[in-house]
ROTI-939022 format. One record per residue (C-alpha): residue number from 0; residue in one letter; x, y, z. Coordinates in pm, 1 decimal. Layout:
BEGIN
+-------+-------+----------+----------+----------+
! domar ! vexvo !       xx !       yy !       zz !
+-------+-------+----------+----------+----------+
!   NUM !     A !        X !        Y !        Z !
...
+-------+-------+----------+----------+----------+
END
This chain:
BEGIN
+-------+-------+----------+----------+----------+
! domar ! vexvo !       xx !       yy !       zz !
+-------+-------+----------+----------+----------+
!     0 !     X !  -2065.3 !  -3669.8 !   -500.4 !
!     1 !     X !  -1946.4 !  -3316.8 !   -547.1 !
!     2 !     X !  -1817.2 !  -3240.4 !   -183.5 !
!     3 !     X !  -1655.2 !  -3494.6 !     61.2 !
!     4 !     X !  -1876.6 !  -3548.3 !    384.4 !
!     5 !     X !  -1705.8 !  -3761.6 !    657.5 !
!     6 !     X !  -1960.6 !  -3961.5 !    833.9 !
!     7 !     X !  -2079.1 !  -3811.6 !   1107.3 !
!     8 !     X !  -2184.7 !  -4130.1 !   1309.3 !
!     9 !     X !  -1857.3 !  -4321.1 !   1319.2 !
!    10 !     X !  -1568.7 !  -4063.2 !   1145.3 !
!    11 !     X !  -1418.1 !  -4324.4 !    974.0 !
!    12 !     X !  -1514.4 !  -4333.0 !    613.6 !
!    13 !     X !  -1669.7 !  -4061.9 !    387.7 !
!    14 !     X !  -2011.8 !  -4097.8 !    273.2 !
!    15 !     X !  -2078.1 !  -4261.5 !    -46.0 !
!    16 !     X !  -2373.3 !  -4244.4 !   -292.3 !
!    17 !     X !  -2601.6 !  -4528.5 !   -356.8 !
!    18 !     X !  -2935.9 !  -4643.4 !   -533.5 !
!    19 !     X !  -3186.6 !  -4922.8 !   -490.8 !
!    20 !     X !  -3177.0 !  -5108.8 !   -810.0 !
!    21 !     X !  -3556.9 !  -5187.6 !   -747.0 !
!    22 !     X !  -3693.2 !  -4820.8 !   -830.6 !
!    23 !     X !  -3348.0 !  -4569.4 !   -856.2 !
!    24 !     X !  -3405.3 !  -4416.5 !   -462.3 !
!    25 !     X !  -3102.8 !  -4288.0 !   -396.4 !
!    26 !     X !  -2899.4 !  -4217.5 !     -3.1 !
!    27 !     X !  -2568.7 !  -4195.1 !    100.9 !
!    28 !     X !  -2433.2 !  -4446.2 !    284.8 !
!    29 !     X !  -2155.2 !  -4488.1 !    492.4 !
!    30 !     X !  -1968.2 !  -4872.6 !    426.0 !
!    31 !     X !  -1814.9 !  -4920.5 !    750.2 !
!    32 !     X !  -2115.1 !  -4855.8 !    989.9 !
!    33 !     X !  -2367.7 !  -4886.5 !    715.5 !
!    34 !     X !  -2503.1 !  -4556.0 !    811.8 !
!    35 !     X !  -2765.0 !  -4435.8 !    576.4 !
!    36 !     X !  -2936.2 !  -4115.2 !    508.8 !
!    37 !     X !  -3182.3 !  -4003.0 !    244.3 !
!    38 !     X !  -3085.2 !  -3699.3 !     17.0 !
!    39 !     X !  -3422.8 !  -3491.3 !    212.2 !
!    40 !     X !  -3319.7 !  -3584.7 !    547.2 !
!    41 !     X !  -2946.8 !  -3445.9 !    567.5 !
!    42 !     X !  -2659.2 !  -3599.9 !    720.8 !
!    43 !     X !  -2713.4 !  -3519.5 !   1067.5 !
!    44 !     X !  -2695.4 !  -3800.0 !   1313.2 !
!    45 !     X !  -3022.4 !  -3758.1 !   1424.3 !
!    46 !     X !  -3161.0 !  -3843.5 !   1059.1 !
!    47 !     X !  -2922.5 !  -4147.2 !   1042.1 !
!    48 !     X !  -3079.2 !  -4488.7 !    937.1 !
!    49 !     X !  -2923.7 !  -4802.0 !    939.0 !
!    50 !     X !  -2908.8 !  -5000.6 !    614.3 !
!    51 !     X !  -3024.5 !  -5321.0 !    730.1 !
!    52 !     X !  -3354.6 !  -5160.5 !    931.9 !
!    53 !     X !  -3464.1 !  -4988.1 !    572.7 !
!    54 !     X !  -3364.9 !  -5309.0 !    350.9 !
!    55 !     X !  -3549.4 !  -5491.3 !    567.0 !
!    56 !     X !  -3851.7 !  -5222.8 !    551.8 !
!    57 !     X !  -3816.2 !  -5225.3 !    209.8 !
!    58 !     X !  -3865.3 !  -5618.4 !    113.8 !
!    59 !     X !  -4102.8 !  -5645.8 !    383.7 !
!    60 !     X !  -3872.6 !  -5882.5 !    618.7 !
!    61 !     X !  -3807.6 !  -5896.2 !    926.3 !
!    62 !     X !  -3445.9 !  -5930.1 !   1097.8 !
!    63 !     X !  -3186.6 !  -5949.3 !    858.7 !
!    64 !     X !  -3240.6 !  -5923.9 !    509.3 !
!    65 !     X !  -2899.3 !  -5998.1 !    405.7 !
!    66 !     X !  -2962.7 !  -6396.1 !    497.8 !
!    67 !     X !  -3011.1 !  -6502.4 !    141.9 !
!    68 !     X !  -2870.4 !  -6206.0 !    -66.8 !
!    69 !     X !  -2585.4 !  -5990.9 !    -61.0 !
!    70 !     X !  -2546.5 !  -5599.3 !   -101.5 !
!    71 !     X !  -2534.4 !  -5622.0 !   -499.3 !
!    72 !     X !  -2907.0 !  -5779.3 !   -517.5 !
!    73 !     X !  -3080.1 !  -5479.4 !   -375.2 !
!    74 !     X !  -2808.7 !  -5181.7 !   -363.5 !
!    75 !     X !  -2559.6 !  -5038.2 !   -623.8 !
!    76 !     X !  -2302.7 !  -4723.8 !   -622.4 !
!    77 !     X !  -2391.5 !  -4451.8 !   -800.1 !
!    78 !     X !  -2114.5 !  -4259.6 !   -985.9 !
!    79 !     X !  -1963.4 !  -3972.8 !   -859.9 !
!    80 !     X !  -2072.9 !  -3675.3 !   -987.9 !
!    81 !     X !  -1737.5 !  -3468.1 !  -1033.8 !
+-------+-------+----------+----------+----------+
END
C-alpha cells in the first residue's frame, strides 16, 4: 500500500491490504475491527463491510464462518506495494 490510511471506523490501526486465496479479490482491511472495504467502494464509513458478514457471503454460511477455520484458510496479506 503506497499511502497510509488510518481506519476510519475505529482510528486505531491503519488499513492493510488483503486477498481471498479462493479467486485473488482483493480489500483492505482493518485487523482490529475487521473493517473491510473493496478497492471500488473507497474507505468511507458508509462503504465499510465487516469481514465476517462477506466471509460468510462468500462460502455461503450463515453466522460465523470462522467456527471451523481460521483467517489463513480463506484470507492472506498482500505485499505492500512500496
Amino acid at each position: 500500500m503506497s499511502t497510509v490510511s488510518i481506519c476510519p471506523r475505529c482510528e486505531r490501526d491503519r488499513l492493510h491490504r488483503y486477498r481471498f486465496k479462493s479467486d485473488g479479490a482483493a480489500f483492505s482491511l482493518c485487523t482490529v475491527c475487521d473493517s473491510l472495504w473493496w478497492p471500488q467502494a473507497g474507505t468511507d464509513i458508509a462503504n465499510a463491510l465487516f469481514l465476517d458478514d462477506v466471509v460468510a457471503a462468500r462460502l455461503g454460511e450463515e453466522g460465523n464462518p470462522w467456527a471451523t477455520r481460521v483467517w489463513t484458510d480463506v484470507i492472506e496479506a498482500m505485499p505492500d506495494q512500496g
